[in-house]
N, C-alpha and C positions, 0 to 999 in steps of 0.2 A: 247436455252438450251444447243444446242452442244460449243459455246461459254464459258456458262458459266462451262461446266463440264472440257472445255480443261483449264480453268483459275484456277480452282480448284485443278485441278491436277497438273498444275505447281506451286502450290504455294504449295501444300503437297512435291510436288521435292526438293522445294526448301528449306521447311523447315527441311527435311530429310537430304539434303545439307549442313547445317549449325548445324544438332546436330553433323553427320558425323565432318566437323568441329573443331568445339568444341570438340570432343574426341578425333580428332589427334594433337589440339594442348595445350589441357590443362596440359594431363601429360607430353609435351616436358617441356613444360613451367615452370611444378613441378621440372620437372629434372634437367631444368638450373640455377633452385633454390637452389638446393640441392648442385649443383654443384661449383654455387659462394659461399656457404656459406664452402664446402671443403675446396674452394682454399681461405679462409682465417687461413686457419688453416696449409698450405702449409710449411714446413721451408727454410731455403736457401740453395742452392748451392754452389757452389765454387764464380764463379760473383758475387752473389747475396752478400754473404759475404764482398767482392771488394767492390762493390756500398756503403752499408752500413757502412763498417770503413770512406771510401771517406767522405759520408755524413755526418757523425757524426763529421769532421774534420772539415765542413761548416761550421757548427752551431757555431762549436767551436770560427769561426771569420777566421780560415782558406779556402785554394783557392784548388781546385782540381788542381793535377801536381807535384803544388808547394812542398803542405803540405803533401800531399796523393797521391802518384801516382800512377796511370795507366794508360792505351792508346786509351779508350774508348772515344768518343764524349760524351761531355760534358753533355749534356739533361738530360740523365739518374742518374748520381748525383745530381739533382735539383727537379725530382721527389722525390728520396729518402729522401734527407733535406728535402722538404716538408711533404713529412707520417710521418716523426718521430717530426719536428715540430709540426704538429695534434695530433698523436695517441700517441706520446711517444718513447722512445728505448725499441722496439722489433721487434719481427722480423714479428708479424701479424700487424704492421702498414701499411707496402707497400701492404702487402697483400688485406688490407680492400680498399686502394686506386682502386688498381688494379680492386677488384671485382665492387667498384665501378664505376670506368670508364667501364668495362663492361656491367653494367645494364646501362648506359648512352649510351649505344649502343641502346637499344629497339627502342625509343622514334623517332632516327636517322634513323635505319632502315624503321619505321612503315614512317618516312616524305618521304623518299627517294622511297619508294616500290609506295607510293600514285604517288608519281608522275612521277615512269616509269613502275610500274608494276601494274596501276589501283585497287590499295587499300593496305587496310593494315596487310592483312591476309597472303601475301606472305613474307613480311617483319619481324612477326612475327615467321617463318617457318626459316627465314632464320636468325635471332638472337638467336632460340634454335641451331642451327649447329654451327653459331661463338663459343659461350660459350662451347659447347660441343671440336670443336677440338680445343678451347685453353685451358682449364683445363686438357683435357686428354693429353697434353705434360706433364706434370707434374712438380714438383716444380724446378727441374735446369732449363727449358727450361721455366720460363713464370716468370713474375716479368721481363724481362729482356728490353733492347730498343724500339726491334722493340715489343714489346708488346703496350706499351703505344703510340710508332709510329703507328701502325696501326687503333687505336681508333683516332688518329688527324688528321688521312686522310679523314676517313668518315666524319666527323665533315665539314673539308675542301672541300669536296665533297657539301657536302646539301650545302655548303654557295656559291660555284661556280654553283651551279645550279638552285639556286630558279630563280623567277622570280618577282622582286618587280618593282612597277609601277613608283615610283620616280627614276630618278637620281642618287642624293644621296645617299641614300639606295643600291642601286647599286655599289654605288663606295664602299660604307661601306662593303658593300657584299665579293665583294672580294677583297678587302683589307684585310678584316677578315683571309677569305680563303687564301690569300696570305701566312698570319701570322701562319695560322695552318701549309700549308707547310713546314716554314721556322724553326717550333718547331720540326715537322717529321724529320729533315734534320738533327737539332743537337740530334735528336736520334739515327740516321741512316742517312749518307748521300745521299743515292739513294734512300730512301723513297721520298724527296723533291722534285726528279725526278717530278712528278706529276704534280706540277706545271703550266708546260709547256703544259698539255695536258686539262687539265680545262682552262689555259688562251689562247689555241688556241680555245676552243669550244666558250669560252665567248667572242673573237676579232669576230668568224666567225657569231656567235649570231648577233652580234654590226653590223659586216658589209653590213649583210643581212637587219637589221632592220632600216637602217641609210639614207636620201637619197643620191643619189648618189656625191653628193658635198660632205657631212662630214664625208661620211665612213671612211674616212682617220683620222679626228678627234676621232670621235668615237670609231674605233680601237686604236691609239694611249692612247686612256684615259681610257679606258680597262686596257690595259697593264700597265701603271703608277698605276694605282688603286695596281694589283698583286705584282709588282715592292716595293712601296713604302711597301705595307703589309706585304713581305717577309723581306723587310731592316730589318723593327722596333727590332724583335726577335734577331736578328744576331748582331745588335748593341749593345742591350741591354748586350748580353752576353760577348761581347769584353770589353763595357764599366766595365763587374761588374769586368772579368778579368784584367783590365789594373786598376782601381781603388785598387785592390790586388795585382798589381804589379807580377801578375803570365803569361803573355802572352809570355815571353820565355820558361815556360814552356810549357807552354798548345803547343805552337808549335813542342818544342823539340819532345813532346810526338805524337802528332796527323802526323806530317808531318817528323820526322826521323825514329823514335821507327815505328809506326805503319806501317808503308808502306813495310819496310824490312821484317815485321809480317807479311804483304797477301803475299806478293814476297815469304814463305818459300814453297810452294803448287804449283807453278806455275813449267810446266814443258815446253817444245816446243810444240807448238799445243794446248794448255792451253786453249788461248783466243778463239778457232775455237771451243771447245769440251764442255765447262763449262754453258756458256748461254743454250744452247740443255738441257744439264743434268738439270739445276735449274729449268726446265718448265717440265721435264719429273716426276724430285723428286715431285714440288708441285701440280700435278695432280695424283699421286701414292703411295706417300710414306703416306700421312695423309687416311683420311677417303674417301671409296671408295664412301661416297654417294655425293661428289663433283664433281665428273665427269660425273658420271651418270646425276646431275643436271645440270651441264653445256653443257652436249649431247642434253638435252631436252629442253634445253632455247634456243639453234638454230635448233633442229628439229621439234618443236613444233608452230603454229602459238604464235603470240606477243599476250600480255595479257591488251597492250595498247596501243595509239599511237605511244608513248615517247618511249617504251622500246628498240627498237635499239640503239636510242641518248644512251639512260642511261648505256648500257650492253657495247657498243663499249667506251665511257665514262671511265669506271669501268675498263675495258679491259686494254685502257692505261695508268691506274695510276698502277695497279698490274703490268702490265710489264716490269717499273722502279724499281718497288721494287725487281722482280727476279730477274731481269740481273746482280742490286746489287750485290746479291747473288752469281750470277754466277761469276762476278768479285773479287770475295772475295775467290772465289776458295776452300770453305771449306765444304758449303751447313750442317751444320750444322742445328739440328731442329728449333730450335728457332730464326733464322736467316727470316726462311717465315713467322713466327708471327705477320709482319707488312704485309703482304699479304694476309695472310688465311681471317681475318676479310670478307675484298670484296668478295671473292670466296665464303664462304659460304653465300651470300646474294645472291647472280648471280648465286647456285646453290638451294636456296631456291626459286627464281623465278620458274628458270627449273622446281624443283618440283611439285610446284605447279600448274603448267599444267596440271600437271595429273588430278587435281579436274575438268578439262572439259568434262574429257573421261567417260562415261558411262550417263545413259540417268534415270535411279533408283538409289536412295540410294548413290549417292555419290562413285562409284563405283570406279573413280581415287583416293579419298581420302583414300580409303582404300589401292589404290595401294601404296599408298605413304606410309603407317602406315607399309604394310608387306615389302618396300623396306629399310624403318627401321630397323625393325625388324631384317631381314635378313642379313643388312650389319654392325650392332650394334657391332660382334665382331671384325670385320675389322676395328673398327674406332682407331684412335691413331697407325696407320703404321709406323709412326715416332718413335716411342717409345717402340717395340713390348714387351710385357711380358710373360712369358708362361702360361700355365693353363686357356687362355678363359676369358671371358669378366666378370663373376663373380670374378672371381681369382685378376684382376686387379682393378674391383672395390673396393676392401679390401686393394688394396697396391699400389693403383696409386700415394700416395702422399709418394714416396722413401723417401725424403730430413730429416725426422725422426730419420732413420735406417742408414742413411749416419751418420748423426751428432753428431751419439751416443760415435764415439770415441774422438772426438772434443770438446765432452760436457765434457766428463772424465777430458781432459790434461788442460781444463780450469778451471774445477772447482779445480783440483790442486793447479794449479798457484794463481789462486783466494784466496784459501786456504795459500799459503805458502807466497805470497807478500804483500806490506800494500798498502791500498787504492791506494796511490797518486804515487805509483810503476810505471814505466814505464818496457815494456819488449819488446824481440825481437823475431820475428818469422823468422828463417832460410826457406824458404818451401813459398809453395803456399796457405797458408791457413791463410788467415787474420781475418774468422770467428774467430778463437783463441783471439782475442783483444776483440771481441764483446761479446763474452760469458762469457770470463773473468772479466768484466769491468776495464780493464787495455788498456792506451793509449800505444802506439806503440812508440819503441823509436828511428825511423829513419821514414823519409815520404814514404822510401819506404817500404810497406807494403806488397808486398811480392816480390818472387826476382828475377821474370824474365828479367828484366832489368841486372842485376849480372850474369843471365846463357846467357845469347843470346850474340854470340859473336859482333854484330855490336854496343852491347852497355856496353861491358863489364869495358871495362877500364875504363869508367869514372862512371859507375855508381859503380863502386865498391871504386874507392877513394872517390866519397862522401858518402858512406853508411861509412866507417871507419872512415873517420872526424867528423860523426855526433852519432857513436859508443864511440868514444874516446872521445869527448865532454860532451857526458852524458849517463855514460855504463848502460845497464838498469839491472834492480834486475834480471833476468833471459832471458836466450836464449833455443829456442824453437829449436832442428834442427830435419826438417822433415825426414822420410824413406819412400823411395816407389811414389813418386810425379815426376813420369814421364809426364813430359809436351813437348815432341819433336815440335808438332804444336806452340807452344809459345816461348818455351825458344829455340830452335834454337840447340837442345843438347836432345842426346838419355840416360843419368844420371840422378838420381833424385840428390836430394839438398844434404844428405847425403854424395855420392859421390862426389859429387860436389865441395862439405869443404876442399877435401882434396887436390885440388888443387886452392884454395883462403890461400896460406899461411898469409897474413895478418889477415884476420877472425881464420882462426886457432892458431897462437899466441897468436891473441888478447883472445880467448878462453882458452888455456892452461897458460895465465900467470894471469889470474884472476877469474878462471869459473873452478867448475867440476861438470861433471857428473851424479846426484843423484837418476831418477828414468827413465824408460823405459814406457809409459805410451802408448800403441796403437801402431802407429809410427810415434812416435813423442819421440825423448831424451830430457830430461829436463835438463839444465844447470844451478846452482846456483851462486852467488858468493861464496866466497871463506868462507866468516866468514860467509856467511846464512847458506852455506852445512854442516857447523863444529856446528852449532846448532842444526842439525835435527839425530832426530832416530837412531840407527845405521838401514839404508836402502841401500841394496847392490847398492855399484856405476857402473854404466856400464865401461867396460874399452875403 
């Protein structure tokens, strides 16, 4: 009887256990619902803007660089031509991707949790905290590379880690994985970092499981497996490049423009200081309840065999992606967004520790619900807003209230140009082209390339050869678009004019002045301007 009364009552524990459960993870799970469905309603940023003219230039049959410039890796234009290929031109197509690959997180998590954290309830703890601190960036920081890199890491992850019984399989395995890298990589270059630390687990895997005559085979065919799967991506994108005949650009950009762009941040003592800060910010600057969990995933016994492999694992693919970070010298939010994904999985383990602790009712799991609770208004440190975690909930999604002046100067132009118009934006704001439905009339779409002095001179004779070749029905010149981190120059574009006396001629012998719109001047031609209202010209 005393048997049976001890079996009784552990299975009343346990079923106390799993409502306990079931109430701490239902309403996360409402939440992250609520939350993807926000962030498709999210609008663009400045980037975001970037990406989307780029993309639309794809479709058009044009090459990123060439037709559309900017200095981003590549990847990220390919996403974007992709959402608007599906969903259309707007600006919630990338968005629906986006949230999409985030729910393609669960499934990822739930396989990964089973097989180093003994099930799938830690996994699921640990996919409501992804979704949570990647929406609470907010709309300029998410849509961005390392967003969509950090969901191909995971991905890259389960496939370097399973364990299939064939051969083949095996080699498919990570070959895949390889491939995922090698898409990470042209998102973010140090995301690809990774790599190296899945295909040393999977060589050491091999050499361990080999006899001792073919461990040498075995590891070598390992690494050919990763080797060839990282090629495949990388080729691919040379090839569509060189097939477009754009791979002097793509270089110009990624390997002169860019590099003199991280070089403007870099002081003496740079490289000793930066890595420190980029592991200090992404344990402190996001949601307090990551560290906390990552406290308790090493002070807590393992929740399975596997979980050291899996956490030390995880460990070194996040450490390529900060150091990135730190090398880029800017630590920017959205820059750890290829990172946060893992950390919140590794701090949903942690967590879930706690459901060991108490011997009634589930008495961790409740620890977890009030450690919730508690640090709810702390989450989103990257992004702080005032007024508390209600207050932000109402207004996490800025990119609305930014774009309201952007929406104005285009519906304008929209307004005063004919369809097939082409126009120019002096400024950083290429969103202007997208809202307008008007093509850009130079590839360079906005003009840091023009302000940064290592790339001024030339990129300013070709922006006036391809002005002078086909002047467009209007020029946009921005005020107030100080970009010092970019353009290389403490002036916005305004100022800026006034010493590009080519653009300025070319303005005053063809172009005036006609309405002041936010800050942004609108420039007419000469016989558009002499048609409209009498509407005071700016001088």
């Amino acid at each position: 009887m005393t048997g049976a009364s001890e079996l009784s009552a552990t299975h009343a524990r346990d079923v106390r256990a799993r409502i306990a459960e079931v109430a701490l993870l239902a309403p996360l799970l409402c939440g992250s619902a609520w939350l993807l469905f926000e962030l498709t309603r999210f609008e663009f940023g400045l980037d975001q803007g970037i990406y989307g003219v780029v993309a639309d230039a794809m479709l058009r049959g044009g090459a990123p660089y060439r037709d559309a410039w900017d200095f981003k890796p590549p990847g990220v234009y390919f996403v974007f031509a992709l959402a608007r290929g599906l969903f259309g031109h707007q600006m919630a197509s990338v968005r629906i991707l986006e949230a999409a690959s985030l729910i393609s997180l669960l499934p990822a998590f739930v396989a990964l949790s089973r097989r180093f954290a003994g099930g799938a309830l830690p996994g699921l703890l640990g996919f409501a905290l992804a979704v949570s601190g990647h929406v609470w960036l907010g709309s300029w920081h998410t849509a961005q590379p390392e967003s969509f890199g950090g969901v191909l890491l995971v991905y890259a992850l389960l496939l370097a880690t399973g364990s299939p019984r064939r051969a083949r399989e095996r080699d498919l395995a990570f070959a895949g994985s390889g491939a995922l890298y090698a898409l990470a990589a042209l998102m973010k270059p140090p995301l690809g970092g990774g790599i190296l630390v899945s295909a040393g687990f999977a060589v050491h895997a091999a050499w361990q499981g080999a006899p001792r005559e073919a461990r040498r085979r075995a590891a070598l065919r390992v690494l050919a497996a990763f080797a060839v799967g990282g090629a495949v991506p990388v080729l691919l994108v040379l090839g569509y490049f060189a097939a477009k005949g754009a791979l002097p650009a793509l270089a110009d950009a990624l390997f002169v423009f860019a590099p003199a762009y991280t070089s403007l941040n870099y002081q003496p003592g740079s490289l000793r200081i930066f890595p420190f800060r980029a592991f200090e910010f992404l344990l402190f600057r996001f949601s307090l309840l990551h560290p906390v969990g990552l406290a308790l995933l090493f002070a807590l016994p393992p929740l399975a065999p596997r979980e050291r492999e899996g956490r030390a694992h995880l460990l070194g693919v996040i450490a390529f992606g900060v150091i990135g970070v730190g090398l880029q010298g800017r630590f920017f939010v959205y820059h750890y967004a290829g990172a946060l994904p893992l950390v919140a999985l590794l701090a949903g383990w942690g967590l879930w520790k706690l459901t060991r602790i108490g011997r009634s009712y589930a008495l961790g799991t409740a620890g977890i619900a009030l450690l919730i609770l508690l640090l709810a208004n702390a989450n989103d440190r990257g992004n702080p807003l005032p007024g508390g975690f209600l207050t932000r909930v109402r207004t996490f999604d800025d990119g609305h209230a930014r774009n309201e002046a952007v929406r104005r100067v285009a519906s304008w132009v929209a307004a005063h140009t004919r369809e097939g118009d082409r126009i120019y934006v002096w400024g950083f704001e290429p969103l202007v082209y997208d809202l307008a439905g008007r093509l850009p009339a130079s590839h360079y779409i906005y003009n840091a390339a023009q302000r940064a002095p290592w790339s001024r001179a030339k990129a300013r004779g070709e922006l006036m050869q391809e002005l002078r070749g086909a002047p467009p029905a209007a020029v946009l010149v921005e005020h107030g678009d100080l970009h010092p981190g970019t353009a290389g120059s403490d002036v916005d574009s305004a100022t800026e004019l006034e010493h590009f006396p080519r653009l300025n001629e070319f303005l005053s012998d063809g172009y005036m002045p006609v309405v002041r719109i936010g800050r942004f001047t609108v420039y007419l031609t000469r016989d558009a301007a002499a048609t409209l209202p009498s509407e005071p010209a700016l001088p």
